[in-house]
PDB file of N, CA, C and O in Angstrom:
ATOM      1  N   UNK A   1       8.624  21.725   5.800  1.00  0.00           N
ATOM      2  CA  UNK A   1       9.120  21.079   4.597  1.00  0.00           C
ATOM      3  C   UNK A   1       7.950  20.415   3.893  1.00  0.00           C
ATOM      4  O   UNK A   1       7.135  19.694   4.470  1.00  0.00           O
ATOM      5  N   UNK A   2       7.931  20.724   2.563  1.00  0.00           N
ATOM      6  CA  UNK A   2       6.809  20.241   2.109  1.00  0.00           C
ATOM      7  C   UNK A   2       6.734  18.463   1.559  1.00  0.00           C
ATOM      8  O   UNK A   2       7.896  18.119   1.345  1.00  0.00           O
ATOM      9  N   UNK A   3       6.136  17.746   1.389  1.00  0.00           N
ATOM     10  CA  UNK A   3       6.301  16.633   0.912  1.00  0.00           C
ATOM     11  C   UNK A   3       6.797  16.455  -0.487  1.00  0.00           C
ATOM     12  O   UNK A   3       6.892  17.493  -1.143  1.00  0.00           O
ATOM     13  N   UNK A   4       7.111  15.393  -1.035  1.00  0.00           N
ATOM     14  CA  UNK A   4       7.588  15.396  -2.562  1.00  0.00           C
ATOM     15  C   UNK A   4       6.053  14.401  -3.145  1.00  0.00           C
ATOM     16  O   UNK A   4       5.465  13.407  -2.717  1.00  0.00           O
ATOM     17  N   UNK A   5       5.824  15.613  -4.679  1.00  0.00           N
ATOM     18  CA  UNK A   5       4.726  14.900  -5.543  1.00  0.00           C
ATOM     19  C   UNK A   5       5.488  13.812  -6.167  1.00  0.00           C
ATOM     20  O   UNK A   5       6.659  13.535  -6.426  1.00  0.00           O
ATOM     21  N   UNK A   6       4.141  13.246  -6.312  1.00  0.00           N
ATOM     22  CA  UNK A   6       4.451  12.082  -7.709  1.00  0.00           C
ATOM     23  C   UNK A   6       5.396  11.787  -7.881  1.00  0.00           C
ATOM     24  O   UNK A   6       6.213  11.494  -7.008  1.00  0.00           O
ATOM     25  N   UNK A   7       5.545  11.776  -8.874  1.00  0.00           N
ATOM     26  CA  UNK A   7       6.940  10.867  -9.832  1.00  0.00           C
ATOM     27  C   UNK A   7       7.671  11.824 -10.541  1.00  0.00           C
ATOM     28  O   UNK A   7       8.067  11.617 -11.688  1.00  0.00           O
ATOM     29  N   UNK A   8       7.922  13.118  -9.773  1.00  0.00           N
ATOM     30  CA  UNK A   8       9.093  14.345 -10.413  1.00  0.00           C
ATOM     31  C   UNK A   8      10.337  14.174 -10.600  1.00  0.00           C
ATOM     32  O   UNK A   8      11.091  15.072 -10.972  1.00  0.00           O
ATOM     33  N   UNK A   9      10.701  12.925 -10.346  1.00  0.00           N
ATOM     34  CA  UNK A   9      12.091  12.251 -10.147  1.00  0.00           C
ATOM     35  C   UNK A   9      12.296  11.127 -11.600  1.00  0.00           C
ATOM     36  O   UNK A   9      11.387  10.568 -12.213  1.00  0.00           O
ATOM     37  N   UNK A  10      13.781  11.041 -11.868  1.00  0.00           N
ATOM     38  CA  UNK A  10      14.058  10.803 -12.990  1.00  0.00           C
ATOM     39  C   UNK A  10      14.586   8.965 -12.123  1.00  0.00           C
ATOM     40  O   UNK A  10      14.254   8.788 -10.951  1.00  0.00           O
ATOM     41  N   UNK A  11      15.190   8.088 -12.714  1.00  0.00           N
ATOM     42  CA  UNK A  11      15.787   7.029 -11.692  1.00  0.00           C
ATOM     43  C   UNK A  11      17.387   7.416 -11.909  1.00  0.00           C
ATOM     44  O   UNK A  11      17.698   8.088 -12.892  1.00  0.00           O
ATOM     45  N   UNK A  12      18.227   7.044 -11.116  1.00  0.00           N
ATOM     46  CA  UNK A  12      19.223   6.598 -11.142  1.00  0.00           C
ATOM     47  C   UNK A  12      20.658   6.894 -12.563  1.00  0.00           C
ATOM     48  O   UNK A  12      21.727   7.498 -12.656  1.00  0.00           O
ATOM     49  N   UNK A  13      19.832   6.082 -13.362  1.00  0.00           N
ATOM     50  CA  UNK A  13      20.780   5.750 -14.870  1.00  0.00           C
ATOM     51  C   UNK A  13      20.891   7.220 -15.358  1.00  0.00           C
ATOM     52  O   UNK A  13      21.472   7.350 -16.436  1.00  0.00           O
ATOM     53  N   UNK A  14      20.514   8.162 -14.858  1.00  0.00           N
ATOM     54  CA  UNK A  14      20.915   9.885 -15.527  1.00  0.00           C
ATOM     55  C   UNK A  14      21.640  10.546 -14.964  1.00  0.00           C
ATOM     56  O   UNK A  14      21.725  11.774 -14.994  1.00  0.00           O
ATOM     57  N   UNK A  15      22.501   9.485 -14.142  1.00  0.00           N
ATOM     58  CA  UNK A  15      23.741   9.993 -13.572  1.00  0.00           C
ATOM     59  C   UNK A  15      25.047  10.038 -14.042  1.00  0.00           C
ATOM     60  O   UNK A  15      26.021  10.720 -13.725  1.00  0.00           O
ATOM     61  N   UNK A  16      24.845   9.091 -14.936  1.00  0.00           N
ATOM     62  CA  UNK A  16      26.459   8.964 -15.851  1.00  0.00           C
ATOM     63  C   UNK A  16      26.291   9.643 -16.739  1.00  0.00           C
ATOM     64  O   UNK A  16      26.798   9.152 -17.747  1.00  0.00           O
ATOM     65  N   UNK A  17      25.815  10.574 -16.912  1.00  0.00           N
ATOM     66  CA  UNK A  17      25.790  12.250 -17.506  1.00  0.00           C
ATOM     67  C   UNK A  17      26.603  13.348 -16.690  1.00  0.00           C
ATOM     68  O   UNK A  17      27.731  13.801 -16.881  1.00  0.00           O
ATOM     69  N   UNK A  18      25.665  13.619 -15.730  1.00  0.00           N
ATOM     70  CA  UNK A  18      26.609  14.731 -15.115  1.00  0.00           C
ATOM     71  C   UNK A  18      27.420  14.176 -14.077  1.00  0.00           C
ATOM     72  O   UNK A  18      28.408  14.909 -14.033  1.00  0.00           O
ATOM     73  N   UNK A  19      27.504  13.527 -13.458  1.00  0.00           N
ATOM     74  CA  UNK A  19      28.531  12.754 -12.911  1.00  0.00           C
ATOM     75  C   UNK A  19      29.989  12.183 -13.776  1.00  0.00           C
ATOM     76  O   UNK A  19      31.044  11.700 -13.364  1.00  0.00           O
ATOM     77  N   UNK A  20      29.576  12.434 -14.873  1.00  0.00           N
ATOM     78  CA  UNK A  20      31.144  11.619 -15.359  1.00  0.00           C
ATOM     79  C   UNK A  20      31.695  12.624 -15.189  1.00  0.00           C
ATOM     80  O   UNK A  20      32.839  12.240 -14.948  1.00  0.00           O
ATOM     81  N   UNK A  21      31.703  14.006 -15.126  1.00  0.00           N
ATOM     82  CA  UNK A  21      33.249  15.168 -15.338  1.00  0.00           C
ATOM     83  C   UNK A  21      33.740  14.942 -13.672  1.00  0.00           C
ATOM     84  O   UNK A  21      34.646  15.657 -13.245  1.00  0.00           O
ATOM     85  N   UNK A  22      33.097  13.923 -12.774  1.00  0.00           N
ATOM     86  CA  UNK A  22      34.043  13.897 -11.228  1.00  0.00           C
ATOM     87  C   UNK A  22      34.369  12.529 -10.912  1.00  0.00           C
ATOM     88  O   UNK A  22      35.309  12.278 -10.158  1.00  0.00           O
ATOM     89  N   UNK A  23      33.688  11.660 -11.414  1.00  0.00           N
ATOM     90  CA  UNK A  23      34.005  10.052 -11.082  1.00  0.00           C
ATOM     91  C   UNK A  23      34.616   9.324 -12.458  1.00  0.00           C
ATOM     92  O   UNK A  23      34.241   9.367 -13.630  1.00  0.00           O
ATOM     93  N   UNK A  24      35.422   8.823 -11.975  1.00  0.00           N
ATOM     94  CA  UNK A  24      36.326   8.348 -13.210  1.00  0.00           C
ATOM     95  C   UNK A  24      35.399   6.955 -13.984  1.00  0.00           C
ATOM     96  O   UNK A  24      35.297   6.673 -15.178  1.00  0.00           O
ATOM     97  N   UNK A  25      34.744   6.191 -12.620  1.00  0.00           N
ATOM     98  CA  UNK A  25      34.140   5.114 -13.064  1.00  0.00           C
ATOM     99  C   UNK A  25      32.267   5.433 -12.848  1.00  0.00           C
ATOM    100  O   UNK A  25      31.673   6.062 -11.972  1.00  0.00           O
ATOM    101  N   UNK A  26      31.718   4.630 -14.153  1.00  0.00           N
ATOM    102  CA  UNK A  26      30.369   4.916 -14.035  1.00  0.00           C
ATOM    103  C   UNK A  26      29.411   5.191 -12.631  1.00  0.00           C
ATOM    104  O   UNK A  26      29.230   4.220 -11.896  1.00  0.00           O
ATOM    105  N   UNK A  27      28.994   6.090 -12.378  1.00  0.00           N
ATOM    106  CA  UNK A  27      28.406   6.425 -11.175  1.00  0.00           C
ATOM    107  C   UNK A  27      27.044   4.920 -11.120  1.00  0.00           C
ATOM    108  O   UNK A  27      26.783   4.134 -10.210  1.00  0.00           O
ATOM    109  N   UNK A  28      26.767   4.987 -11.784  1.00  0.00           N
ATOM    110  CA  UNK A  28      24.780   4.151 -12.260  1.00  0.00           C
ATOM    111  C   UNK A  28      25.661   3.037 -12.335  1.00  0.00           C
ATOM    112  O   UNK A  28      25.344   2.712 -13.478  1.00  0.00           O
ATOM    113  N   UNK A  29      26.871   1.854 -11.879  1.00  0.00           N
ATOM    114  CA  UNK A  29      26.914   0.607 -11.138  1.00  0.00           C
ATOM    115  C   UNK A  29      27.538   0.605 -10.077  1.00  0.00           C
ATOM    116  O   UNK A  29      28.084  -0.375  -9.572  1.00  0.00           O
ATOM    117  N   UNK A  30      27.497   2.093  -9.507  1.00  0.00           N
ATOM    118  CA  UNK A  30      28.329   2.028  -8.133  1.00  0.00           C
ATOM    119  C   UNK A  30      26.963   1.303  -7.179  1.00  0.00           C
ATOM    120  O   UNK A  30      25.873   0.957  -7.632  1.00  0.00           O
ATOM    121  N   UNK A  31      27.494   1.207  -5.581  1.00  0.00           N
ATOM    122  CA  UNK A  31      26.531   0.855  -4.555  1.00  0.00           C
ATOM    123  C   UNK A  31      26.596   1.707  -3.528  1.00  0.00           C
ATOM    124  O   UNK A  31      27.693   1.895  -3.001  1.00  0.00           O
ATOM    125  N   UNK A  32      25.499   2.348  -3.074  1.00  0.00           N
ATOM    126  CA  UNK A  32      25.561   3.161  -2.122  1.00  0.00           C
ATOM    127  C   UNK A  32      24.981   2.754  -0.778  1.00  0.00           C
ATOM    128  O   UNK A  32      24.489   1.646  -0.564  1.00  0.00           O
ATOM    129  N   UNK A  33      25.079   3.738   0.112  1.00  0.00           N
ATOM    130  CA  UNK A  33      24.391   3.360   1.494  1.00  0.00           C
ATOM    131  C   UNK A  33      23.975   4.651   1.797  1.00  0.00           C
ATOM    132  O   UNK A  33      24.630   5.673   1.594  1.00  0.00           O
ATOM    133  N   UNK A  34      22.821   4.570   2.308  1.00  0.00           N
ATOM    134  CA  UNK A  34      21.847   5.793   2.666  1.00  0.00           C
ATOM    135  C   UNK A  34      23.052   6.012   4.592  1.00  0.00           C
ATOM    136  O   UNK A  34      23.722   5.152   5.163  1.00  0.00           O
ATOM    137  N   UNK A  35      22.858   7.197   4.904  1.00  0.00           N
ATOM    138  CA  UNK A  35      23.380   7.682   5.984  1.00  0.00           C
ATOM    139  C   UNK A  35      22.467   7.817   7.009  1.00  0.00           C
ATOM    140  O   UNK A  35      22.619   7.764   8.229  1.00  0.00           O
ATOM    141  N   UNK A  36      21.051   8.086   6.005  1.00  0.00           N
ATOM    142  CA  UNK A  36      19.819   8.197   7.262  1.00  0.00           C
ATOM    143  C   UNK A  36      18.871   6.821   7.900  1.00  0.00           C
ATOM    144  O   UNK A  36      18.316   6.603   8.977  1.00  0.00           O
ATOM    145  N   UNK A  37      19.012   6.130   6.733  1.00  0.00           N
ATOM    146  CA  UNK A  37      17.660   4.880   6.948  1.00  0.00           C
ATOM    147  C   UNK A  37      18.370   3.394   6.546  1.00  0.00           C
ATOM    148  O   UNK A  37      17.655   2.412   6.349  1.00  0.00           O
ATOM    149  N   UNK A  38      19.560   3.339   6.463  1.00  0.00           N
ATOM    150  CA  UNK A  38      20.421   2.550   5.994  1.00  0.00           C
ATOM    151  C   UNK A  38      20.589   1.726   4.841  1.00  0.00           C
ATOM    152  O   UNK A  38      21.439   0.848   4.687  1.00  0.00           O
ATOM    153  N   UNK A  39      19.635   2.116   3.987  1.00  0.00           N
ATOM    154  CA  UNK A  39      19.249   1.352   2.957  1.00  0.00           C
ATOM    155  C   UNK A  39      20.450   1.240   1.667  1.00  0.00           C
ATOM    156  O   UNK A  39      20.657   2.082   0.793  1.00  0.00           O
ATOM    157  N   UNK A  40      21.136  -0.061   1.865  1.00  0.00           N
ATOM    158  CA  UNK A  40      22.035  -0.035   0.311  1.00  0.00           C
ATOM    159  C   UNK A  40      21.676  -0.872  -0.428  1.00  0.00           C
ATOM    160  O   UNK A  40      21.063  -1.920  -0.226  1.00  0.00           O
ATOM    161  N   UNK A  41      22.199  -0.250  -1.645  1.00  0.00           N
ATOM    162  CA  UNK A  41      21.518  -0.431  -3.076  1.00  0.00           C
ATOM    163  C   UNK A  41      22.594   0.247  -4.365  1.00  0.00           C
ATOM    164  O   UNK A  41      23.401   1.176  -4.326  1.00  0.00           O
ATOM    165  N   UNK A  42      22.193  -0.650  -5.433  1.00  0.00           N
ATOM    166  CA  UNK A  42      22.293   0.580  -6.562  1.00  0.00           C
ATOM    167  C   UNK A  42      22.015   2.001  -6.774  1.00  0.00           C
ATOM    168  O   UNK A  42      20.889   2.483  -6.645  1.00  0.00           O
ATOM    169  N   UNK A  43      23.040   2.651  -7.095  1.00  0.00           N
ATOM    170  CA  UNK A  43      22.557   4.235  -7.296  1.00  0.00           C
ATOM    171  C   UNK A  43      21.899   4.141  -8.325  1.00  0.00           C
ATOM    172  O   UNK A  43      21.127   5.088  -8.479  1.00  0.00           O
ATOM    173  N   UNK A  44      21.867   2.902  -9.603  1.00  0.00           N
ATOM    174  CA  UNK A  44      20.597   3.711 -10.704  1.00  0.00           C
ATOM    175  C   UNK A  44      19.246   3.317 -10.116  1.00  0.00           C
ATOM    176  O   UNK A  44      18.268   3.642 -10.789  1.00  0.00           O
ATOM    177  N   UNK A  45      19.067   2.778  -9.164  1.00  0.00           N
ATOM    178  CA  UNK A  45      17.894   3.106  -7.989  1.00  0.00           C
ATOM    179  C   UNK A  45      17.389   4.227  -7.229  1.00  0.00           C
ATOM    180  O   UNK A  45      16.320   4.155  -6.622  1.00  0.00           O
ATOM    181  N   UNK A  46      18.242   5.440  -7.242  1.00  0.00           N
ATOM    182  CA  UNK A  46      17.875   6.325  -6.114  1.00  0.00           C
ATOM    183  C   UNK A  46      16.889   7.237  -7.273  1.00  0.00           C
ATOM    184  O   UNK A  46      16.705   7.077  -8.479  1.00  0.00           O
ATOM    185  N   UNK A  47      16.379   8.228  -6.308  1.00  0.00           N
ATOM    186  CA  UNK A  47      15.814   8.882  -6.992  1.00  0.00           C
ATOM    187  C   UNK A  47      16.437  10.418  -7.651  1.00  0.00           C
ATOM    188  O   UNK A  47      16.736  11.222  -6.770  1.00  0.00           O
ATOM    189  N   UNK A  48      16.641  10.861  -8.990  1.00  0.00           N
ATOM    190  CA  UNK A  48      17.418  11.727  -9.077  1.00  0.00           C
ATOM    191  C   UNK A  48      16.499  13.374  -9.623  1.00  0.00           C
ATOM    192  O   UNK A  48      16.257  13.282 -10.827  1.00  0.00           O
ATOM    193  N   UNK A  49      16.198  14.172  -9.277  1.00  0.00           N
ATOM    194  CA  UNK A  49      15.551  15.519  -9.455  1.00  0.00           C
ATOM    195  C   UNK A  49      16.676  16.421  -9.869  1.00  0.00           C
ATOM    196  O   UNK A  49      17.692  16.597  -9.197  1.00  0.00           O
ATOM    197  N   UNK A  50      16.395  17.026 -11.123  1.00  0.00           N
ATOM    198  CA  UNK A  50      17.054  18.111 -12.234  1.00  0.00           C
ATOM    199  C   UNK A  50      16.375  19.147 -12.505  1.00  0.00           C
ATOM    200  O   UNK A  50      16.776  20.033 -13.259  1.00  0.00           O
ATOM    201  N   UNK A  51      15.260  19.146 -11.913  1.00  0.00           N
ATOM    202  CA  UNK A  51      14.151  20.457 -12.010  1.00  0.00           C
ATOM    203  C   UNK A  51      14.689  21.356 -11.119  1.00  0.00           C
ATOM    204  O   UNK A  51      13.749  21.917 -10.556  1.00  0.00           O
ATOM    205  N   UNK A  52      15.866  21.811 -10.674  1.00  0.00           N
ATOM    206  CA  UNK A  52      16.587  22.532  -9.502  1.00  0.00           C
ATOM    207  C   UNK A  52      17.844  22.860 -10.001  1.00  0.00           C
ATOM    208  O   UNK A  52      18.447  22.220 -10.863  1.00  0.00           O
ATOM    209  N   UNK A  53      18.309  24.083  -9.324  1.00  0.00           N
ATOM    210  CA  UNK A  53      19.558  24.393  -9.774  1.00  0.00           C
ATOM    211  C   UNK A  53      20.579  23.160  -9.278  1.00  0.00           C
ATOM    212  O   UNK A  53      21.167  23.059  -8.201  1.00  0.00           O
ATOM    213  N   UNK A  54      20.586  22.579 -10.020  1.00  0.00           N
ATOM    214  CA  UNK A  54      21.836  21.280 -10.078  1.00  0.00           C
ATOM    215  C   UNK A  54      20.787  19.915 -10.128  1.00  0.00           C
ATOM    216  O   UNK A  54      19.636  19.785 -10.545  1.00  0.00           O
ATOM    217  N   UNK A  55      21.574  19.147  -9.617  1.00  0.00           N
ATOM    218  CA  UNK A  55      21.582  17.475  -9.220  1.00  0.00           C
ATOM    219  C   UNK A  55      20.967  17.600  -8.300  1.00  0.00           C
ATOM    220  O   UNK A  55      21.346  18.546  -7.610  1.00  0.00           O
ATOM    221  N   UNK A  56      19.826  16.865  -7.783  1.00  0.00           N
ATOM    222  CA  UNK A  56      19.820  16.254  -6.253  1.00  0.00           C
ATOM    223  C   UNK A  56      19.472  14.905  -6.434  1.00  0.00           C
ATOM    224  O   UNK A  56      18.530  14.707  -7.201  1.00  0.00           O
ATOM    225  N   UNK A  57      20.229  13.522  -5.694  1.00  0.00           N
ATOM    226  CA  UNK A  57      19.755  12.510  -5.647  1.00  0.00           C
ATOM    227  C   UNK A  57      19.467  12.197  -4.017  1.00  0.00           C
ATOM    228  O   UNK A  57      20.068  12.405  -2.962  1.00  0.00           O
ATOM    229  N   UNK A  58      18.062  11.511  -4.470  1.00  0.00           N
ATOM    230  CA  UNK A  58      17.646  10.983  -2.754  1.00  0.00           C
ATOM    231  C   UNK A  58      17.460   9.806  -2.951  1.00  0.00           C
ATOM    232  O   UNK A  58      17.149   9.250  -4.004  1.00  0.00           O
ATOM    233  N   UNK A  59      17.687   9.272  -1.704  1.00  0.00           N
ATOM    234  CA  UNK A  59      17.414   7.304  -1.107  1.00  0.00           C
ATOM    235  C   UNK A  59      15.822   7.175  -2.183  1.00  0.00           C
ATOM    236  O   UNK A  59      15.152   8.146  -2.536  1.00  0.00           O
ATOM    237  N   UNK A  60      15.608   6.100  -2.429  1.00  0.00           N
ATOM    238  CA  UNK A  60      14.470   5.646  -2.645  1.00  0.00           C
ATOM    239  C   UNK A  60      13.825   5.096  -1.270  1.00  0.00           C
ATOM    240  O   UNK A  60      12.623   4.830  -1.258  1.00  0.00           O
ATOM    241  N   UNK A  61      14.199   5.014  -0.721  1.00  0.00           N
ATOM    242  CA  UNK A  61      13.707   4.179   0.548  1.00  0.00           C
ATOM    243  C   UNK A  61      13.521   5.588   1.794  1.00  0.00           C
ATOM    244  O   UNK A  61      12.701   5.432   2.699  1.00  0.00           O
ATOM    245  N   UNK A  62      14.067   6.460   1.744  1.00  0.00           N
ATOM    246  CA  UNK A  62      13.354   7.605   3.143  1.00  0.00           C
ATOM    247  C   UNK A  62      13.461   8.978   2.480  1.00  0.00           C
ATOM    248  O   UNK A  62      13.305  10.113   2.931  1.00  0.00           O
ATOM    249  N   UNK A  63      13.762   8.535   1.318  1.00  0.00           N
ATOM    250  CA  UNK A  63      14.092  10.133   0.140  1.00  0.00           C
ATOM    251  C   UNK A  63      14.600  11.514   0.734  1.00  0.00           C
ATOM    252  O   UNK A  63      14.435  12.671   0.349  1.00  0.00           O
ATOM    253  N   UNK A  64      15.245  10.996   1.761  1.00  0.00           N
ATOM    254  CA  UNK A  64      16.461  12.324   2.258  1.00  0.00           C
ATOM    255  C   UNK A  64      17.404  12.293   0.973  1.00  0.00           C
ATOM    256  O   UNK A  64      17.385  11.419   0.105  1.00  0.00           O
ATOM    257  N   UNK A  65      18.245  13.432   1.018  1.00  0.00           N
ATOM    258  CA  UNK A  65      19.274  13.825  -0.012  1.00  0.00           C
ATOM    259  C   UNK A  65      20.611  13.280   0.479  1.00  0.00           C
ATOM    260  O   UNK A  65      21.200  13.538   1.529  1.00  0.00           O
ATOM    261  N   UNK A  66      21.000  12.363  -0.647  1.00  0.00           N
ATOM    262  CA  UNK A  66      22.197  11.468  -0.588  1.00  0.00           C
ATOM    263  C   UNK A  66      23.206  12.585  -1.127  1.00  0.00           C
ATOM    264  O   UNK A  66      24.173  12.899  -0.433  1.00  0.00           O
ATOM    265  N   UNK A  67      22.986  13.153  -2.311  1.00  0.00           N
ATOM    266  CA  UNK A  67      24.293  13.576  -2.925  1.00  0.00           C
ATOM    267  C   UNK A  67      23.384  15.272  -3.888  1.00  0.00           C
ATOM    268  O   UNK A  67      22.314  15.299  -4.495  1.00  0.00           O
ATOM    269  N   UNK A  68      24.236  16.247  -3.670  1.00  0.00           N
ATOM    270  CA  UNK A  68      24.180  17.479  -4.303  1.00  0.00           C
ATOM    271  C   UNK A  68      25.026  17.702  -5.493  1.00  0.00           C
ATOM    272  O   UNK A  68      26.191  17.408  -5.224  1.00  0.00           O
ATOM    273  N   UNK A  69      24.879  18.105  -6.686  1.00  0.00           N
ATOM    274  CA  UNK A  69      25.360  18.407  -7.590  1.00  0.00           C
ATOM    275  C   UNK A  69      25.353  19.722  -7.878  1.00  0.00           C
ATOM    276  O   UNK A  69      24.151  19.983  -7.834  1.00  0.00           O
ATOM    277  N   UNK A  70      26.206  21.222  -8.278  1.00  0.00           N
ATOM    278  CA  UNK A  70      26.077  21.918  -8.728  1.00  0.00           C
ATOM    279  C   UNK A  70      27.108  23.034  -8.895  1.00  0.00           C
ATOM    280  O   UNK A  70      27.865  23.489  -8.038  1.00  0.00           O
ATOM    281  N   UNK A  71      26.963  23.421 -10.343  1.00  0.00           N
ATOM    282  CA  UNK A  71      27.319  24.389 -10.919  1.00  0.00           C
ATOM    283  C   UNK A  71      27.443  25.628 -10.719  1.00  0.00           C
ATOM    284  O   UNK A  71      26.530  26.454 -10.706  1.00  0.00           O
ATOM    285  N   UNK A  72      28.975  25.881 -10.498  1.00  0.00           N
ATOM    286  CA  UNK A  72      28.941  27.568 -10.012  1.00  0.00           C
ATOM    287  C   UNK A  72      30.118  28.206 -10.261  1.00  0.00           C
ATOM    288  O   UNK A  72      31.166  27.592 -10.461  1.00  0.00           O
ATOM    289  N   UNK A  73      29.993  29.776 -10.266  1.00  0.00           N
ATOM    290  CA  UNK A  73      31.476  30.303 -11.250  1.00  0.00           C
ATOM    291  C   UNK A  73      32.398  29.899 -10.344  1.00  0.00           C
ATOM    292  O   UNK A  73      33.390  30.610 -10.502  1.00  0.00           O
ATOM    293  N   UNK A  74      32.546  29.223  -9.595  1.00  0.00           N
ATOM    294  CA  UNK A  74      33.951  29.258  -9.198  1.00  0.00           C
ATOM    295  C   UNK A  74      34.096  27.372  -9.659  1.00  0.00           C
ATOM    296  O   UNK A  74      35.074  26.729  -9.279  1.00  0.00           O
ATOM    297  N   UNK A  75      33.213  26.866 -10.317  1.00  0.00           N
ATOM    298  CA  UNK A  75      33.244  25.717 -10.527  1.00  0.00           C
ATOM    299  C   UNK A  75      32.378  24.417  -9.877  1.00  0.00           C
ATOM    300  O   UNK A  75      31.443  24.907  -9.244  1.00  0.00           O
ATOM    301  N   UNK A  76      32.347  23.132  -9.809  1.00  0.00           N
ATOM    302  CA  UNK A  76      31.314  22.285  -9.592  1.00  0.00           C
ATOM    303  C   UNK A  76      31.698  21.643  -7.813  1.00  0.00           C
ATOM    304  O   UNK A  76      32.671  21.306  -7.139  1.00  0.00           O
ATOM    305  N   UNK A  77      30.658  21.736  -7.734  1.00  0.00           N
ATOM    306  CA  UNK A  77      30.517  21.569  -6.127  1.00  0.00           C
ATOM    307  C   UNK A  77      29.819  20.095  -5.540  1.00  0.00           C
ATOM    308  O   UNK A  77      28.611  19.968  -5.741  1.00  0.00           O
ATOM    309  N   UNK A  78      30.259  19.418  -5.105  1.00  0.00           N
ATOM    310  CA  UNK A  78      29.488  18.383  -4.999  1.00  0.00           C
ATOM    311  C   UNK A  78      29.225  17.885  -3.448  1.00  0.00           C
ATOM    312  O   UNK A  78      30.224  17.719  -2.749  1.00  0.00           O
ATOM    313  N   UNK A  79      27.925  17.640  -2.883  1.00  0.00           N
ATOM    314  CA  UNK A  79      27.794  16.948  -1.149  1.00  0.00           C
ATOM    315  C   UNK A  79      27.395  16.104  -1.601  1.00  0.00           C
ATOM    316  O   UNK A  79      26.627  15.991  -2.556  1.00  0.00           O
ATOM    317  N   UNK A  80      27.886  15.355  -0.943  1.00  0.00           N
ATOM    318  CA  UNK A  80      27.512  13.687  -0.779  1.00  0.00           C
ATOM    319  C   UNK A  80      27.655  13.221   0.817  1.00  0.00           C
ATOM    320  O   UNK A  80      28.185  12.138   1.065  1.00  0.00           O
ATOM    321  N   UNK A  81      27.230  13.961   1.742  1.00  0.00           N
ATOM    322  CA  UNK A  81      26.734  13.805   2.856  1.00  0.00           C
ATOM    323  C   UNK A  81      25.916  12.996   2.996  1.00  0.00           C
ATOM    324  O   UNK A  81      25.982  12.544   4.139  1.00  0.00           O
ATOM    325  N   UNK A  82      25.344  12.667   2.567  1.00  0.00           N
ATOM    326  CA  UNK A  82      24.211  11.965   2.989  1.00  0.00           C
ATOM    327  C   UNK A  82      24.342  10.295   2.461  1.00  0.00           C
ATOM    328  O   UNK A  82      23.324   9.609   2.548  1.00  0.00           O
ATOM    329  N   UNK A  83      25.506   9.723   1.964  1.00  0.00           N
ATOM    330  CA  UNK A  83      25.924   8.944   1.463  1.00  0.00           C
ATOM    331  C   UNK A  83      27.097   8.347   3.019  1.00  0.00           C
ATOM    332  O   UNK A  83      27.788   9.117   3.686  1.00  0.00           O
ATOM    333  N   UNK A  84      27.015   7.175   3.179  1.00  0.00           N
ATOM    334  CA  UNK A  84      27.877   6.142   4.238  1.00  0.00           C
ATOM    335  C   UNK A  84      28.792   6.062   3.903  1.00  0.00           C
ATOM    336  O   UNK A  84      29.743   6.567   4.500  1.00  0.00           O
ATOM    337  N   UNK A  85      28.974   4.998   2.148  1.00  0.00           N
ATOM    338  CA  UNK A  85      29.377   4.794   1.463  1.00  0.00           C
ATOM    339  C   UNK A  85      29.218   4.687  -0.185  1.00  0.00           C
ATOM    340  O   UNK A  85      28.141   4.530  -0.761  1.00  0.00           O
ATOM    341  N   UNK A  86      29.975   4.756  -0.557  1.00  0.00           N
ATOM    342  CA  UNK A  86      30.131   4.559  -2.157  1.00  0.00           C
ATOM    343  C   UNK A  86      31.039   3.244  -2.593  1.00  0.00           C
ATOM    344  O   UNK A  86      32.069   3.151  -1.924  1.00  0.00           O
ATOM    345  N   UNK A  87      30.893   2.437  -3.372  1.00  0.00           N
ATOM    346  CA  UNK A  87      31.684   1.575  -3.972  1.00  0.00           C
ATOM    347  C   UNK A  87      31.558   1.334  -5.037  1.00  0.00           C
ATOM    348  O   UNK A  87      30.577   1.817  -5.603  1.00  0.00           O
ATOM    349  N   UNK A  88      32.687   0.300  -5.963  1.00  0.00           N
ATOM    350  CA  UNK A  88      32.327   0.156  -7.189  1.00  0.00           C
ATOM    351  C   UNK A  88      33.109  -1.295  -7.219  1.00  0.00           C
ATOM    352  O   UNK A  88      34.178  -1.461  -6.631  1.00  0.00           O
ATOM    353  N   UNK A  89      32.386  -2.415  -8.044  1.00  0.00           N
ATOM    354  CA  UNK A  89      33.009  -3.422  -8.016  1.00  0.00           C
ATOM    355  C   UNK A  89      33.832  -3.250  -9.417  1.00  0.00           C
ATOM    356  O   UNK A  89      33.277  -2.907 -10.460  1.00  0.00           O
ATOM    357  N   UNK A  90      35.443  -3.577  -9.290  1.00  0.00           N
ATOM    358  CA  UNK A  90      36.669  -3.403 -10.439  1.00  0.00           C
ATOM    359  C   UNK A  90      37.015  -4.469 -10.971  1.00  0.00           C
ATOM    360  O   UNK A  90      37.901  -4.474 -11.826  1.00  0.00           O
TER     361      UNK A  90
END
């Protein structure tokens, strides 16, 4: 696996784009929890890469892949494996 360059990653806040057609409430003030390194935080913190067929957002803190986004004819597919939890304060 190769390492990740630089700063190819967008932050967080370019999620309530493609994320709104599955979450009813803004994705970028939810709080997440990493599954691998435990780190929770804001999702407009993580790191989000669009240079790929779909979404990928990773932890800022061990940059494993929290959540998959993508587009396909049978319709939109989403992992969020790598996510503990999700919340949103209402």
């Amino acid at each position: 696996m190769s390492a990740l360059q630089g700063n190819d990653f967008e932050d967080g806040n370019v999620l309530g784009g493609p994320f709104a057609e599955i979450f009813v409430h803004d994705l970028t003030v939810a709080t997440g929890q990493c599954r691998f390194c435990g780190l929770d935080g804001p999702m407009a913190a993580v790191h989000v890469y669009t240079r790929a067929p779909g979404v990928v957002v990773r932890c800022p803190g061990c940059q494993e892949v929290l959540l998959r986004l993508v587009s396909t004819p049978r319709g939109l597919e989403l992992d969020a494996s790598g996510l503990s939890h999700l919340s949103w304060k209402l």
